[in-house]
VOGU-3710 file (C-alpha; in Angstrom, 3 decimals, decimal comma):
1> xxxxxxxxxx> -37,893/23,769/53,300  -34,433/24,032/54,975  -32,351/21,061/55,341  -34,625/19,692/52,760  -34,802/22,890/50,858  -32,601/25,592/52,016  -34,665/28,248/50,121  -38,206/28,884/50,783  -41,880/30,272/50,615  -42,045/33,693/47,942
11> xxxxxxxxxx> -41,704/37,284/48,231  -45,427/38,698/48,252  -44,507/41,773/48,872  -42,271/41,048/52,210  -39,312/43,566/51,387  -39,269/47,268/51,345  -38,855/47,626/47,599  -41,809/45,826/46,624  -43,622/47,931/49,382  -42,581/50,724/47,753
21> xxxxxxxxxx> -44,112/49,929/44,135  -47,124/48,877/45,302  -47,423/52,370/46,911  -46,562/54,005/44,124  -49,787/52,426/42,262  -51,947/54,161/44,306  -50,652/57,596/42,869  -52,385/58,686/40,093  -51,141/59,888/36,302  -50,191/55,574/36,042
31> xxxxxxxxxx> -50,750/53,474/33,177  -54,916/53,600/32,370  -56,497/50,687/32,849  -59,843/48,855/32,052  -62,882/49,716/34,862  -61,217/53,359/35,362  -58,293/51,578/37,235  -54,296/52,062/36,587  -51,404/49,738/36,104  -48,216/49,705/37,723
41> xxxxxxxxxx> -45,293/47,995/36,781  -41,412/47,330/38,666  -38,655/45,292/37,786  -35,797/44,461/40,358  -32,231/43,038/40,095  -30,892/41,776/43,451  -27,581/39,975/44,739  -30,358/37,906/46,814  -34,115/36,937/46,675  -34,591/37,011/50,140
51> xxxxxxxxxx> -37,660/36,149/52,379  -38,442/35,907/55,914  -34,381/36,143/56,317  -34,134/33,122/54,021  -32,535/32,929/50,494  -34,610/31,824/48,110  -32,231/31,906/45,499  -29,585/29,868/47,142  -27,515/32,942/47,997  -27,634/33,841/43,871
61> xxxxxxxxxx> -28,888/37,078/41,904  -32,330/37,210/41,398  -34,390/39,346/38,885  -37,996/39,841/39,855  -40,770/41,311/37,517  -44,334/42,724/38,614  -47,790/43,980/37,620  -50,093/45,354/39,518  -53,877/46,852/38,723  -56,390/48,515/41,320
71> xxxxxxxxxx> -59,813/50,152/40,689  -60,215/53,478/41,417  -61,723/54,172/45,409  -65,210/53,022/45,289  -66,563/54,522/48,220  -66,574/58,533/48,158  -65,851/59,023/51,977  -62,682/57,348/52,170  -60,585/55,891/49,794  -61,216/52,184/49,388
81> xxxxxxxxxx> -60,186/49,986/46,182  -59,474/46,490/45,004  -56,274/45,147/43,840  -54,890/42,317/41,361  -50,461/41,856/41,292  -48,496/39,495/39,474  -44,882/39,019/40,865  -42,217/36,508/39,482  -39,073/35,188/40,280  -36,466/33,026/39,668
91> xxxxxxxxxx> -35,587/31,212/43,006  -33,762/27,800/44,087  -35,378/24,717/45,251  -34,352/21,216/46,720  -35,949/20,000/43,000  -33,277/22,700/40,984  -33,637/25,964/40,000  -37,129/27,260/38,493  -39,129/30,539/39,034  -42,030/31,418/41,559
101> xxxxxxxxxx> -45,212/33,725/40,450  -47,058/34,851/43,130  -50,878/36,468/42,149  -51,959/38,269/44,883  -56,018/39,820/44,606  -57,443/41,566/47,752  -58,882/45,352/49,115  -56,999/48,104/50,462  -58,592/50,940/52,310  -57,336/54,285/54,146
111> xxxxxxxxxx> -59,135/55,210/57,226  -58,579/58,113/59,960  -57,477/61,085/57,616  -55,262/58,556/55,775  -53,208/57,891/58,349  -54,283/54,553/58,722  -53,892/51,363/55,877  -55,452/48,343/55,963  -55,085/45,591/53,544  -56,791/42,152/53,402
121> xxxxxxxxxx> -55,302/40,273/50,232  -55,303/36,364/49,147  -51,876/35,275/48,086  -51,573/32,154/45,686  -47,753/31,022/45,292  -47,146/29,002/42,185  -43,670/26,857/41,642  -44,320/26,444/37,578  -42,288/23,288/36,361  -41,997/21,599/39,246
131> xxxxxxxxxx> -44,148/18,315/40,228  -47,438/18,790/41,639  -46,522/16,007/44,419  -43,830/18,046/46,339  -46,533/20,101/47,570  -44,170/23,251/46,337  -47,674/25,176/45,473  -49,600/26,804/48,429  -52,163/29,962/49,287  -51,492/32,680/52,169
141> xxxxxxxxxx> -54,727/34,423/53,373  -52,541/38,187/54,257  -53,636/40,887/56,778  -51,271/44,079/56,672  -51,703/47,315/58,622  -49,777/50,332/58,246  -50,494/53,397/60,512  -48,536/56,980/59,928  -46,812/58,150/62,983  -45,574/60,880/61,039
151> xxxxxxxxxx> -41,911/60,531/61,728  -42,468/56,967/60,754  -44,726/54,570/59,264  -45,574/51,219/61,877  -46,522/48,006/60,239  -48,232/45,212/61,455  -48,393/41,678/58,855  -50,218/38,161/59,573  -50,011/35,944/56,986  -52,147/32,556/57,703
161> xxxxxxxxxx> -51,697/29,292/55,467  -54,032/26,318/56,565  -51,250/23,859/54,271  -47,856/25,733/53,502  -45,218/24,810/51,532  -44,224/21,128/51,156  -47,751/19,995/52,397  -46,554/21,551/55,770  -49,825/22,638/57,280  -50,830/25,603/59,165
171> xxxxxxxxxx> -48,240/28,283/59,029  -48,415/31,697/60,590  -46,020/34,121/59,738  -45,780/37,544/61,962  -43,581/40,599/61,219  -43,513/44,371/62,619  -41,634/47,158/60,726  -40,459/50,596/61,396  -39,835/52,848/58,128  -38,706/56,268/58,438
181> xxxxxxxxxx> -37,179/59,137/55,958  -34,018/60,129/56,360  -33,639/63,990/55,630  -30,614/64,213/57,709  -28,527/62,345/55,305  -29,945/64,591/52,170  -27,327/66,319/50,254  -29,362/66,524/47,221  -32,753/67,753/46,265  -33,004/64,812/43,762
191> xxxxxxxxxx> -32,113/62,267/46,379  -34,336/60,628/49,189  -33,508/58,505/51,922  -35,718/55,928/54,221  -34,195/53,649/56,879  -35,900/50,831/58,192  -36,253/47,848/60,656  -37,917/44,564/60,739  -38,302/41,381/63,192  -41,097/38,341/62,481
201> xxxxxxxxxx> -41,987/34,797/63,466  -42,735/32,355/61,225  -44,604/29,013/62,727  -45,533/26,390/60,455  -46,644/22,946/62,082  -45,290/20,121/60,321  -41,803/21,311/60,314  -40,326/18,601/59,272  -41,713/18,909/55,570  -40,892/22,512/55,867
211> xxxxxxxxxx> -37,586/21,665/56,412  -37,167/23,985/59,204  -35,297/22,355/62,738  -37,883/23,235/64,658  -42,030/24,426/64,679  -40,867/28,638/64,452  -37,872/30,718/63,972  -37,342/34,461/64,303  -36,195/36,566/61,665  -35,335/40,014/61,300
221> xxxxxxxxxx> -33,595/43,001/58,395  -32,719/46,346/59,070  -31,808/48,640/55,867  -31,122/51,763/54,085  -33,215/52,721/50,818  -31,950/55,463/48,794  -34,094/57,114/45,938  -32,780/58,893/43,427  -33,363/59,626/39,251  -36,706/57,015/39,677
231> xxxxxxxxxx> -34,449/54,138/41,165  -34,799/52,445/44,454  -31,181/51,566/45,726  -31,788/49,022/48,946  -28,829/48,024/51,290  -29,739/45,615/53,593  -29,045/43,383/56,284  -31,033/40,295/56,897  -30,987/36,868/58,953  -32,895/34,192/61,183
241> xxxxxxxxxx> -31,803/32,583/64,077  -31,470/29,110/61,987  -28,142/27,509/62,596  -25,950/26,340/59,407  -26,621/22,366/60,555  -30,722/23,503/60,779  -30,449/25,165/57,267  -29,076/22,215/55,495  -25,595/22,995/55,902  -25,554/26,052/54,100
251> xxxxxxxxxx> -25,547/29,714/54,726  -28,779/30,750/53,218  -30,450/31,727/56,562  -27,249/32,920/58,121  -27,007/36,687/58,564  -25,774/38,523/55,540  -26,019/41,825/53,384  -27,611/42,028/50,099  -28,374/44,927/47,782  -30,997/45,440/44,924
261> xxxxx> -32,265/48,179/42,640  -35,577/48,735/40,962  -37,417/50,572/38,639  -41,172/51,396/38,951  -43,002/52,181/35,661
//
Protein backbone atom coordinates (compact mmCIF):
# COMPACT_ATOMS: atom_id res chain seq x y z
CA UNK A 1 0.00 0.00 0.00
CA UNK A 2 2.83 2.41 1.02
CA UNK A 3 5.14 3.68 -1.49
CA UNK A 4 2.51 2.55 -3.84
CA UNK A 5 -0.28 3.67 -1.66
CA UNK A 6 0.67 5.54 1.36
CA UNK A 7 -2.78 4.90 2.99
CA UNK A 8 -4.06 1.55 3.71
CA UNK A 9 -6.35 -1.46 4.79
CA UNK A 10 -9.85 0.04 6.88
CA UNK A 11 -10.77 0.75 10.31
CA UNK A 12 -12.95 -2.38 11.48
CA UNK A 13 -13.15 -1.37 14.59
CA UNK A 14 -9.16 -0.90 15.31
CA UNK A 15 -9.42 2.46 17.40
CA UNK A 16 -10.78 3.06 20.79
CA UNK A 17 -13.78 5.08 19.67
CA UNK A 18 -15.25 2.59 17.53
CA UNK A 19 -14.58 0.11 20.48
CA UNK A 20 -16.46 2.14 22.45
CA UNK A 21 -19.81 2.20 20.24
CA UNK A 22 -19.83 -1.14 19.63
CA UNK A 23 -19.92 -1.58 23.46
CA UNK A 24 -22.40 0.62 23.90
CA UNK A 25 -24.80 -1.70 21.61
CA UNK A 26 -24.73 -4.24 23.92
CA UNK A 27 -26.57 -1.97 26.57
CA UNK A 28 -30.01 -2.17 26.42
CA UNK A 29 -32.99 0.73 26.08
CA UNK A 30 -31.20 1.05 22.05
CA UNK A 31 -33.02 1.46 18.98
CA UNK A 32 -35.60 -1.89 18.63
CA UNK A 33 -34.85 -3.94 16.08
CA UNK A 34 -36.34 -6.85 13.97
CA UNK A 35 -35.73 -10.64 15.75
CA UNK A 36 -35.90 -8.83 19.36
CA UNK A 37 -32.41 -7.28 18.56
CA UNK A 38 -31.32 -3.36 18.89
CA UNK A 39 -29.56 -0.91 16.67
CA UNK A 40 -26.80 1.24 17.38
CA UNK A 41 -25.63 4.00 15.54
CA UNK A 42 -22.11 6.56 15.81
CA UNK A 43 -20.84 9.09 13.69
CA UNK A 44 -17.16 10.43 14.03
CA UNK A 45 -15.25 13.51 12.75
CA UNK A 46 -11.45 13.09 12.95
CA UNK A 47 -8.26 15.24 11.91
CA UNK A 48 -7.06 11.57 10.73
CA UNK A 49 -8.51 8.13 9.65
CA UNK A 50 -5.92 6.24 11.05
CA UNK A 51 -5.16 2.42 11.03
CA UNK A 52 -2.54 0.18 12.16
CA UNK A 53 -0.47 3.67 12.68
CA UNK A 54 -1.13 4.42 9.01
CA UNK A 55 -3.22 7.33 7.51
CA UNK A 56 -5.70 6.33 5.49
CA UNK A 57 -6.79 9.58 4.63
CA UNK A 58 -3.51 10.94 3.49
CA UNK A 59 -3.01 12.87 6.72
CA UNK A 60 -6.75 14.66 5.93
CA UNK A 61 -10.10 14.85 8.09
CA UNK A 62 -12.11 12.01 7.89
CA UNK A 63 -15.86 11.56 8.80
CA UNK A 64 -16.87 8.00 9.51
CA UNK A 65 -20.56 6.74 9.85
CA UNK A 66 -21.78 3.30 11.45
CA UNK A 67 -24.60 0.82 12.09
CA UNK A 68 -24.59 -1.84 14.02
CA UNK A 69 -27.49 -4.66 14.95
CA UNK A 70 -27.10 -7.77 17.41
CA UNK A 71 -29.75 -10.31 18.54
CA UNK A 72 -30.55 -10.49 21.87
CA UNK A 73 -28.23 -13.44 24.02
CA UNK A 74 -29.47 -16.67 22.79
CA UNK A 75 -28.24 -18.91 25.27
CA UNK A 76 -29.76 -18.30 28.94
CA UNK A 77 -26.50 -19.21 30.91
CA UNK A 78 -24.30 -16.71 29.55
CA UNK A 79 -24.77 -14.04 27.36
CA UNK A 80 -24.03 -14.97 23.77
CA UNK A 81 -25.38 -13.01 20.53
CA UNK A 82 -24.75 -12.39 16.88
CA UNK A 83 -23.77 -9.23 15.30
CA UNK A 84 -24.14 -7.36 11.78
CA UNK A 85 -22.04 -3.44 11.48
CA UNK A 86 -21.77 -1.26 8.67
CA UNK A 87 -18.84 1.30 8.91
CA UNK A 88 -17.86 3.90 6.15
CA UNK A 89 -15.31 6.17 5.36
CA UNK A 90 -13.85 8.44 3.22
CA UNK A 91 -10.07 7.54 2.89
CA UNK A 92 -7.13 8.21 0.24
CA UNK A 93 -5.78 5.81 -2.19
CA UNK A 94 -2.84 5.59 -4.80
CA UNK A 95 -6.15 5.57 -7.43
CA UNK A 96 -7.58 9.21 -5.64
CA UNK A 97 -9.74 9.79 -3.04
CA UNK A 98 -13.01 7.50 -2.56
CA UNK A 99 -14.66 5.97 0.59
CA UNK A 100 -14.22 2.43 2.29
CA UNK A 101 -17.40 0.41 3.86
CA UNK A 102 -16.45 -2.22 5.88
CA UNK A 103 -19.56 -4.97 6.85
CA UNK A 104 -18.47 -6.84 9.54
CA UNK A 105 -21.09 -10.12 10.71
CA UNK A 106 -19.80 -12.47 13.50
CA UNK A 107 -20.71 -13.78 17.46
CA UNK A 108 -19.77 -12.27 20.59
CA UNK A 109 -20.02 -14.06 23.86
CA UNK A 110 -19.17 -13.23 27.70
CA UNK A 111 -17.81 -16.01 29.69
CA UNK A 112 -16.39 -16.25 33.45
CA UNK A 113 -18.89 -13.83 35.31
CA UNK A 114 -18.47 -11.44 32.34
CA UNK A 115 -15.21 -10.80 32.81
CA UNK A 116 -14.17 -12.41 29.85
CA UNK A 117 -15.15 -11.32 25.81
CA UNK A 118 -14.68 -13.19 23.02
CA UNK A 119 -15.48 -12.24 19.55
CA UNK A 120 -15.11 -14.21 16.27
CA UNK A 121 -16.34 -11.81 13.36
CA UNK A 122 -15.80 -11.92 9.34
CA UNK A 123 -14.73 -8.57 8.04
CA UNK A 124 -15.41 -7.73 4.24
CA UNK A 125 -13.61 -4.32 3.18
CA UNK A 126 -15.13 -2.75 0.13
CA UNK A 127 -13.23 0.26 -1.93
CA UNK A 128 -16.68 1.35 -3.92
CA UNK A 129 -15.61 3.22 -7.23
CA UNK A 130 -12.51 2.00 -7.64
CA UNK A 131 -11.48 -0.82 -10.36
CA UNK A 132 -11.98 -4.28 -9.48
CA UNK A 133 -8.29 -5.06 -10.92
CA UNK A 134 -6.26 -3.18 -8.20
CA UNK A 135 -7.22 -5.81 -5.92
CA UNK A 136 -8.31 -2.71 -3.43
CA UNK A 137 -11.29 -5.19 -2.12
CA UNK A 138 -10.34 -7.93 0.47
CA UNK A 139 -11.94 -10.12 3.62
CA UNK A 140 -10.28 -10.35 7.27
CA UNK A 141 -11.39 -13.49 9.23
CA UNK A 142 -11.06 -11.36 13.11
CA UNK A 143 -10.48 -13.02 16.54
CA UNK A 144 -10.67 -10.39 19.52
CA UNK A 145 -10.45 -11.13 23.25
CA UNK A 146 -10.99 -8.81 25.94
CA UNK A 147 -10.58 -9.96 29.62
CA UNK A 148 -11.49 -7.44 32.75
CA UNK A 149 -8.65 -7.03 35.09
CA UNK A 150 -10.67 -4.69 36.88
CA UNK A 151 -8.34 -1.77 36.96
CA UNK A 152 -8.08 -2.38 33.28
CA UNK A 153 -9.44 -4.11 30.41
CA UNK A 154 -6.47 -6.47 28.33
CA UNK A 155 -7.06 -7.09 24.70
CA UNK A 156 -5.81 -9.55 22.54
CA UNK A 157 -6.72 -9.10 18.27
CA UNK A 158 -5.67 -11.56 15.25
CA UNK A 159 -6.88 -10.60 12.21
CA UNK A 160 -6.02 -13.31 9.30
CA UNK A 161 -6.45 -12.43 5.44
CA UNK A 162 -5.52 -15.42 3.05
CA UNK A 163 -5.24 -12.32 -0.01
CA UNK A 164 -5.03 -8.69 1.53
CA UNK A 165 -5.11 -5.63 0.01
CA UNK A 166 -3.63 -5.13 -3.49
CA UNK A 167 -3.79 -8.97 -4.17
CA UNK A 168 -1.07 -9.11 -1.38
CA UNK A 169 -1.70 -12.51 0.10
CA UNK A 170 -1.70 -13.78 3.53
CA UNK A 171 -1.62 -11.01 6.03
CA UNK A 172 -1.67 -11.33 9.77
CA UNK A 173 -2.18 -8.47 11.75
CA UNK A 174 -1.50 -8.70 15.78
CA UNK A 175 -2.23 -5.98 18.37
CA UNK A 176 -2.44 -5.96 22.39
CA UNK A 177 -4.15 -3.06 24.28
CA UNK A 178 -4.33 -1.79 27.75
CA UNK A 179 -7.54 0.49 28.56
CA UNK A 180 -8.03 1.87 31.86
CA UNK A 181 -10.41 4.71 33.59
CA UNK A 182 -9.02 7.50 34.77
CA UNK A 183 -10.85 8.72 38.04
CA UNK A 184 -7.88 10.57 39.17
CA UNK A 185 -8.22 13.18 36.59
CA UNK A 186 -12.24 13.58 37.37
CA UNK A 187 -13.25 16.99 38.30
CA UNK A 188 -16.71 16.49 37.23
CA UNK A 189 -19.47 14.05 37.87
CA UNK A 190 -20.55 14.47 34.18
CA UNK A 191 -17.08 13.77 32.89
CA UNK A 192 -15.19 10.35 32.41
CA UNK A 193 -11.82 9.61 31.55
CA UNK A 194 -10.00 6.28 30.01
CA UNK A 195 -6.32 6.17 29.01
CA UNK A 196 -4.98 3.68 26.87
CA UNK A 197 -2.04 1.87 25.08
CA UNK A 198 -1.53 -0.13 22.03
CA UNK A 199 1.46 -1.99 20.05
CA UNK A 200 0.74 -4.63 16.88
CA UNK A 201 2.43 -6.36 13.98
CA UNK A 202 1.16 -6.44 10.83
CA UNK A 203 2.76 -9.24 8.28
CA UNK A 204 1.45 -9.48 4.94
CA UNK A 205 3.53 -11.67 2.37
CA UNK A 206 3.73 -10.13 -0.87
CA UNK A 207 4.86 -6.84 0.35
CA UNK A 208 5.66 -5.48 -2.50
CA UNK A 209 1.91 -5.09 -3.71
CA UNK A 210 1.20 -3.96 -0.26
CA UNK A 211 3.44 -1.36 -0.71
CA UNK A 212 5.06 -1.83 2.54
CA UNK A 213 9.38 -1.91 2.49
CA UNK A 214 9.46 -4.91 3.96
CA UNK A 215 7.18 -8.44 4.91
CA UNK A 216 5.98 -6.69 8.74
CA UNK A 217 6.18 -3.51 10.57
CA UNK A 218 5.32 -2.62 14.16
CA UNK A 219 2.92 -0.17 15.10
CA UNK A 220 1.75 1.27 18.16
CA UNK A 221 -0.93 4.50 19.83
CA UNK A 222 -1.20 5.48 23.20
CA UNK A 223 -4.24 8.00 24.09
CA UNK A 224 -6.52 9.83 26.29
CA UNK A 225 -10.48 9.49 25.81
CA UNK A 226 -12.56 11.89 27.59
CA UNK A 227 -16.46 11.43 27.91
CA UNK A 228 -18.56 13.94 28.61
CA UNK A 229 -22.50 15.30 27.63
CA UNK A 230 -22.70 11.75 25.28
CA UNK A 231 -19.42 12.71 23.29
CA UNK A 232 -16.28 10.75 23.01
CA UNK A 233 -13.30 13.31 22.83
CA UNK A 234 -10.02 11.02 21.73
CA UNK A 235 -6.41 12.52 21.83
CA UNK A 236 -4.06 10.37 20.49
CA UNK A 237 -0.74 9.51 19.52
CA UNK A 238 -0.01 7.02 16.85
CA UNK A 239 2.94 5.68 14.50
CA UNK A 240 4.87 2.64 12.85
CA UNK A 241 8.31 2.14 12.54
CA UNK A 242 8.02 2.82 8.54
CA UNK A 243 10.60 5.29 7.42
CA UNK A 244 9.41 8.44 5.18
CA UNK A 245 11.49 6.77 1.95
CA UNK A 246 9.42 3.18 2.94
CA UNK A 247 6.07 5.16 3.10
CA UNK A 248 6.32 6.71 -0.26
CA UNK A 249 7.93 9.76 0.74
CA UNK A 250 5.36 11.01 2.85
CA UNK A 251 4.54 11.29 6.46
CA UNK A 252 1.48 9.20 6.71
CA UNK A 253 3.10 6.43 8.86
CA UNK A 254 5.38 8.79 10.68
CA UNK A 255 4.47 9.38 14.32
CA UNK A 256 1.89 12.03 14.87
CA UNK A 257 -1.18 13.22 17.06
CA UNK A 258 -4.65 13.23 15.90
CA UNK A 259 -7.94 13.96 17.63
CA UNK A 260 -11.63 12.91 16.89
CA UNK A 261 -15.07 13.16 18.47
CA UNK A 262 -18.13 11.00 18.21
CA UNK A 263 -21.52 10.61 18.92
CA UNK A 264 -23.25 7.25 19.67
CA UNK A 265 -27.04 7.13 19.04
Amino acid sequence: MLGAMAAATGARAEEPWQESWQEAAQKPGRWAAPFGGTFNANITVASDYSYAGISNSALGPALQLGLDYRTPNLIERFPFWLYLSGWGSNTTQPAGQGVEIDVTAGMKALLLDRRLKLDLGYVRVNYPGFPGALGYDYGDISINVDYDLGWATASGRLRFSPNSFGNSGWAWNKRGMFRAPLPFLQFDERFSFTGYASLGNLWVDNYVAYGIPSNDYWYWQVGLVTSAFGLDLTLAYTGTNISAEGCGHTNDCASRVFVSLTKVF
